[in-house]
N, C-alpha and C positions, 0 to 999 in steps of 0.2 A: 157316194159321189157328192161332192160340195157343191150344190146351187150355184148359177152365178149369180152377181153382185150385181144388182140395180144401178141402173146408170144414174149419174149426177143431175137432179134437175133443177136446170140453172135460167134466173131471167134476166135478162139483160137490158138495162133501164138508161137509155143517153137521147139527147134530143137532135141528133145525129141518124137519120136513117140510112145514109150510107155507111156509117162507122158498125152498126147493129147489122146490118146485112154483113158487113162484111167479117163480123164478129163471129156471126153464124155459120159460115162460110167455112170460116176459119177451123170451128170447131165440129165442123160434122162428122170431119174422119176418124173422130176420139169416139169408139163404141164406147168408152165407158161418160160420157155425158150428153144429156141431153137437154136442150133448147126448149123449153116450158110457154114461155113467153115474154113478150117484150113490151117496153113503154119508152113514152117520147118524153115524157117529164116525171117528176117526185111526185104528183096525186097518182099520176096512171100507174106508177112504182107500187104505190101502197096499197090500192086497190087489185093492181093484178097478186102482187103480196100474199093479202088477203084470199084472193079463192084459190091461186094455185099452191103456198104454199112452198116454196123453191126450196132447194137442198143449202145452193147459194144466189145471192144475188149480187150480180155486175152492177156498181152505180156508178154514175158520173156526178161529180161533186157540184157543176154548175148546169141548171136545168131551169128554165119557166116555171110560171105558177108554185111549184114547188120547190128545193132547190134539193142536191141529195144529200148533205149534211142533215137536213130538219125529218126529209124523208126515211134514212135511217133511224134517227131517234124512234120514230113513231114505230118504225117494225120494230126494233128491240123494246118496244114498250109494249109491243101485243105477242113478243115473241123472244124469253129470255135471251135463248141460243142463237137468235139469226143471224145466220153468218152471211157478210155484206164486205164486199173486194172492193174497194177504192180503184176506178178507173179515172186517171185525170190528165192532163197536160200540166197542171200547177205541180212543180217542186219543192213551194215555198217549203218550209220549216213547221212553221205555224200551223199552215194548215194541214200538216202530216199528225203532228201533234194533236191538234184538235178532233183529227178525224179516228188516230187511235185511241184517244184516250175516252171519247164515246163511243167504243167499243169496234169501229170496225174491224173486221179479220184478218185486212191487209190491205198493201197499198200500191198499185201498179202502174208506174205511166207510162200514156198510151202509143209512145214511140217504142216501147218492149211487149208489146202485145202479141206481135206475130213470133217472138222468142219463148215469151215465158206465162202465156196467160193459161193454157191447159195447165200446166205444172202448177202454178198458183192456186186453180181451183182445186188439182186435189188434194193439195195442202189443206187447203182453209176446210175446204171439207172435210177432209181426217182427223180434225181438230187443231192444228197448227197456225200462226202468226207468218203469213208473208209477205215478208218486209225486203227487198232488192239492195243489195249491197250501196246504190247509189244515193235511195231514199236514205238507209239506214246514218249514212256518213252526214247530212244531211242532217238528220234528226241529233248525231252527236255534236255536230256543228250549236247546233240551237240549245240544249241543255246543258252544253261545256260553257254557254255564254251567258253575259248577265241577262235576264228577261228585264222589260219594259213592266215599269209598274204600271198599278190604274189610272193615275196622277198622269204619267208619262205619256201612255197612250190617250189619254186625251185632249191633248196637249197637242200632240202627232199629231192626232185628227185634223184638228182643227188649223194648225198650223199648214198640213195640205190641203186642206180647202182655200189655203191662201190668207187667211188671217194674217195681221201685225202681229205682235205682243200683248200691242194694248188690245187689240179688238177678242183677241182669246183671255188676255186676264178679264176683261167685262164682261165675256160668255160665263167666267168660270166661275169668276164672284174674288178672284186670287189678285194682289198687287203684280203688276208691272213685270218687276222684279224677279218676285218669286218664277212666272212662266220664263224668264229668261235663264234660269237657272235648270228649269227642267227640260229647255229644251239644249241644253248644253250636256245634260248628262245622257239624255235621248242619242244628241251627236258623237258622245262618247261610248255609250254602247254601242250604236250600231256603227262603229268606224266608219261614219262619214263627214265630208266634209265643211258639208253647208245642209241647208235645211230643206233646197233642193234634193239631195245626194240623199239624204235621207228618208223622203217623202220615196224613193225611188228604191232603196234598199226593203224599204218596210213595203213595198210593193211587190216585188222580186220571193222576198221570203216568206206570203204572206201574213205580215204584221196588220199589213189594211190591203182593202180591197175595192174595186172599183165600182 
Protein backbone atom coordinates (compact mmCIF):
# COMPACT_ATOMS: atom_id res chain seq x y z
CA UNK A 1 0.00 0.00 0.00
CA UNK A 2 1.44 3.46 -1.13
CA UNK A 3 1.86 5.97 1.83
CA UNK A 4 0.37 9.08 1.51
CA UNK A 5 1.88 12.13 0.28
CA UNK A 6 2.78 14.98 2.64
CA UNK A 7 0.97 17.92 2.36
CA UNK A 8 2.42 21.14 0.73
CA UNK A 9 3.95 23.45 3.41
CA UNK A 10 3.28 26.60 2.38
CA UNK A 11 4.07 30.33 4.02
CA UNK A 12 2.48 33.05 3.09
CA UNK A 13 4.22 36.34 3.30
CA UNK A 14 1.84 39.93 2.42
CA UNK A 15 1.52 42.86 4.72
CA UNK A 16 -2.14 42.38 4.36
CA UNK A 17 -3.63 40.48 7.40
CA UNK A 18 -6.79 40.21 6.00
CA UNK A 19 -5.64 39.01 2.51
CA UNK A 20 -3.24 36.17 4.68
CA UNK A 21 -6.37 35.28 6.67
CA UNK A 22 -8.27 35.05 4.16
CA UNK A 23 -5.52 33.07 2.11
CA UNK A 24 -5.87 30.60 4.74
CA UNK A 25 -9.12 30.28 4.73
CA UNK A 26 -9.10 29.81 1.36
CA UNK A 27 -6.77 26.95 1.55
CA UNK A 28 -7.78 24.87 4.44
CA UNK A 29 -10.08 22.56 2.62
CA UNK A 30 -7.10 21.41 0.16
CA UNK A 31 -5.94 18.15 2.52
CA UNK A 32 -3.00 18.18 0.47
CA UNK A 33 -1.50 21.58 1.72
CA UNK A 34 -0.62 23.03 4.58
CA UNK A 35 -0.33 26.59 6.11
CA UNK A 36 3.32 26.53 7.92
CA UNK A 37 3.48 30.14 8.65
CA UNK A 38 2.96 33.60 7.84
CA UNK A 39 4.79 37.19 7.77
CA UNK A 40 3.60 40.68 7.41
CA UNK A 41 6.87 41.77 5.50
CA UNK A 42 10.13 40.57 3.38
CA UNK A 43 12.59 40.36 6.88
CA UNK A 44 9.64 38.33 8.61
CA UNK A 45 9.46 36.40 5.03
CA UNK A 46 13.19 35.42 5.34
CA UNK A 47 13.39 34.66 8.80
CA UNK A 48 10.26 32.61 8.98
CA UNK A 49 12.12 31.01 5.59
CA UNK A 50 14.77 30.27 7.51
CA UNK A 51 13.39 27.96 10.48
CA UNK A 52 10.28 26.63 8.82
CA UNK A 53 11.71 25.87 5.66
CA UNK A 54 8.25 25.85 3.34
CA UNK A 55 7.75 23.48 0.44
CA UNK A 56 6.42 27.00 -1.31
CA UNK A 57 6.37 30.31 -0.47
CA UNK A 58 3.32 32.90 -1.30
CA UNK A 59 5.17 36.50 -1.58
CA UNK A 60 3.71 39.83 -2.26
CA UNK A 61 6.13 41.85 -4.34
CA UNK A 62 5.43 45.10 -2.33
CA UNK A 63 6.11 44.89 1.49
CA UNK A 64 7.77 47.38 4.33
CA UNK A 65 11.12 47.19 5.65
CA UNK A 66 11.80 44.48 3.21
CA UNK A 67 10.17 44.39 -0.17
CA UNK A 68 9.39 40.61 -1.77
CA UNK A 69 11.63 41.06 -4.87
CA UNK A 70 14.88 41.51 -2.49
CA UNK A 71 13.27 38.99 0.03
CA UNK A 72 13.23 36.23 -2.69
CA UNK A 73 16.71 36.83 -3.87
CA UNK A 74 17.88 36.22 -0.28
CA UNK A 75 15.86 32.75 -0.01
CA UNK A 76 17.12 31.58 -3.32
CA UNK A 77 20.52 32.46 -2.17
CA UNK A 78 20.38 30.28 1.11
CA UNK A 79 18.23 27.92 -0.84
CA UNK A 80 18.91 26.80 -4.61
CA UNK A 81 15.38 25.27 -5.33
CA UNK A 82 13.02 27.72 -3.30
CA UNK A 83 10.06 27.87 -4.93
CA UNK A 84 8.52 31.31 -4.41
CA UNK A 85 4.62 32.31 -6.20
CA UNK A 86 4.41 35.79 -6.98
CA UNK A 87 1.27 37.19 -5.48
CA UNK A 88 0.59 40.78 -6.54
CA UNK A 89 -1.90 43.30 -7.98
CA UNK A 90 0.88 44.75 -10.41
CA UNK A 91 0.45 43.41 -14.07
CA UNK A 92 3.13 45.51 -15.31
CA UNK A 93 5.48 43.73 -17.77
CA UNK A 94 8.61 44.63 -16.12
CA UNK A 95 8.02 43.62 -13.25
CA UNK A 96 6.63 40.03 -14.38
CA UNK A 97 10.06 39.81 -16.00
CA UNK A 98 12.04 40.84 -13.31
CA UNK A 99 10.42 38.68 -10.87
CA UNK A 100 10.81 35.64 -13.30
CA UNK A 101 13.93 36.03 -14.41
CA UNK A 102 15.22 36.00 -10.67
CA UNK A 103 13.86 32.86 -10.38
CA UNK A 104 10.48 33.09 -9.18
CA UNK A 105 8.14 29.78 -9.78
CA UNK A 106 5.42 31.75 -10.86
CA UNK A 107 3.28 34.62 -11.03
CA UNK A 108 -0.34 35.17 -9.85
CA UNK A 109 -2.53 38.11 -9.33
CA UNK A 110 -4.37 38.56 -6.64
CA UNK A 111 -7.91 39.09 -8.22
CA UNK A 112 -7.42 35.15 -9.49
CA UNK A 113 -6.56 33.94 -6.17
CA UNK A 114 -9.93 32.42 -5.04
CA UNK A 115 -9.87 30.61 -8.97
CA UNK A 116 -6.33 29.52 -9.30
CA UNK A 117 -4.08 29.68 -6.40
CA UNK A 118 -4.29 25.97 -4.92
CA UNK A 119 -3.71 24.74 -8.60
CA UNK A 120 -0.71 27.23 -8.79
CA UNK A 121 0.91 25.69 -5.70
CA UNK A 122 0.78 22.36 -6.84
CA UNK A 123 2.21 23.26 -9.92
CA UNK A 124 5.24 25.10 -8.66
CA UNK A 125 5.61 22.50 -6.22
CA UNK A 126 5.75 19.48 -8.68
CA UNK A 127 8.31 21.37 -10.23
CA UNK A 128 6.41 23.56 -12.88
CA UNK A 129 6.37 27.40 -13.99
CA UNK A 130 2.91 29.03 -13.35
CA UNK A 131 2.43 31.61 -15.42
CA UNK A 132 -1.75 32.55 -16.24
CA UNK A 133 -2.59 33.03 -19.70
CA UNK A 134 -3.17 36.91 -18.83
CA UNK A 135 0.35 37.51 -17.19
CA UNK A 136 1.86 35.41 -19.98
CA UNK A 137 0.31 37.65 -23.05
CA UNK A 138 1.66 40.33 -21.00
CA UNK A 139 5.08 39.25 -20.73
CA UNK A 140 4.77 38.58 -24.83
CA UNK A 141 3.58 42.04 -25.06
CA UNK A 142 7.00 43.35 -23.45
CA UNK A 143 9.72 40.93 -25.22
CA UNK A 144 7.83 41.32 -28.78
CA UNK A 145 8.68 45.25 -27.99
CA UNK A 146 11.65 47.39 -28.07
CA UNK A 147 13.18 47.47 -24.33
CA UNK A 148 14.18 50.94 -22.91
CA UNK A 149 17.85 51.14 -22.76
CA UNK A 150 20.06 52.29 -19.76
CA UNK A 151 20.57 55.76 -21.41
CA UNK A 152 16.65 55.81 -21.91
CA UNK A 153 15.67 54.83 -18.59
CA UNK A 154 17.38 57.38 -17.06
CA UNK A 155 16.29 59.85 -18.84
CA UNK A 156 12.54 58.47 -18.05
CA UNK A 157 13.39 58.79 -14.57
CA UNK A 158 14.23 61.84 -14.30
CA UNK A 159 12.07 63.29 -16.80
CA UNK A 160 9.21 62.03 -14.25
CA UNK A 161 10.54 63.56 -11.53
CA UNK A 162 9.63 66.58 -13.59
CA UNK A 163 12.80 67.72 -14.88
CA UNK A 164 13.27 70.05 -18.23
CA UNK A 165 15.77 68.82 -20.65
CA UNK A 166 18.26 71.06 -19.67
CA UNK A 167 17.84 70.12 -15.96
CA UNK A 168 18.27 66.18 -16.87
CA UNK A 169 21.05 66.79 -19.45
CA UNK A 170 23.10 68.78 -16.36
CA UNK A 171 22.15 65.66 -13.99
CA UNK A 172 23.50 63.44 -16.65
CA UNK A 173 26.64 65.39 -17.77
CA UNK A 174 24.86 64.84 -21.76
CA UNK A 175 24.16 68.18 -24.19
CA UNK A 176 20.62 69.44 -24.29
CA UNK A 177 20.14 67.90 -27.36
CA UNK A 178 21.22 64.56 -26.94
CA UNK A 179 18.27 64.00 -23.82
CA UNK A 180 15.97 65.45 -26.34
CA UNK A 181 16.58 62.81 -28.74
CA UNK A 182 16.33 60.08 -26.13
CA UNK A 183 13.44 60.96 -24.79
CA UNK A 184 11.78 61.03 -28.29
CA UNK A 185 12.87 57.48 -28.88
CA UNK A 186 11.58 56.54 -25.11
CA UNK A 187 8.20 58.26 -26.75
CA UNK A 188 8.52 56.00 -29.59
CA UNK A 189 8.83 52.83 -27.77
CA UNK A 190 6.60 53.12 -25.46
CA UNK A 191 3.61 54.51 -27.87
CA UNK A 192 3.06 57.53 -26.15
CA UNK A 193 2.25 60.57 -26.66
CA UNK A 194 3.89 63.27 -24.77
CA UNK A 195 6.12 62.84 -21.82
CA UNK A 196 3.24 62.92 -19.51
CA UNK A 197 1.74 59.62 -21.37
CA UNK A 198 4.80 58.12 -20.91
CA UNK A 199 5.88 58.77 -17.39
CA UNK A 200 2.16 56.91 -17.15
CA UNK A 201 2.66 54.02 -19.45
CA UNK A 202 6.20 53.12 -17.84
CA UNK A 203 4.02 53.26 -14.58
CA UNK A 204 1.35 50.95 -15.69
CA UNK A 205 3.88 48.34 -17.00
CA UNK A 206 6.23 48.66 -14.49
CA UNK A 207 9.09 50.35 -16.21
CA UNK A 208 9.26 52.69 -12.92
CA UNK A 209 7.82 52.80 -9.81
CA UNK A 210 6.63 54.91 -7.29
Amino acid sequence: MTPAALPIRVLIADDHSLLREGIAALLAGDSGIEIVGQAADGEQALERFISLRPDVTLMDLQMPVLGGYDAMLAMRALERHARVLILTTYKGDARIARALGAGAAGYLLKCAIRLNLADAIHRVHAGHRYIPAEVAAEMAAYFGSDNLSGRELEVLRLVADGNSNREVGLRLAIKEETVKAHVSAVLSKLGAKDRTHATTIALRRGILSV
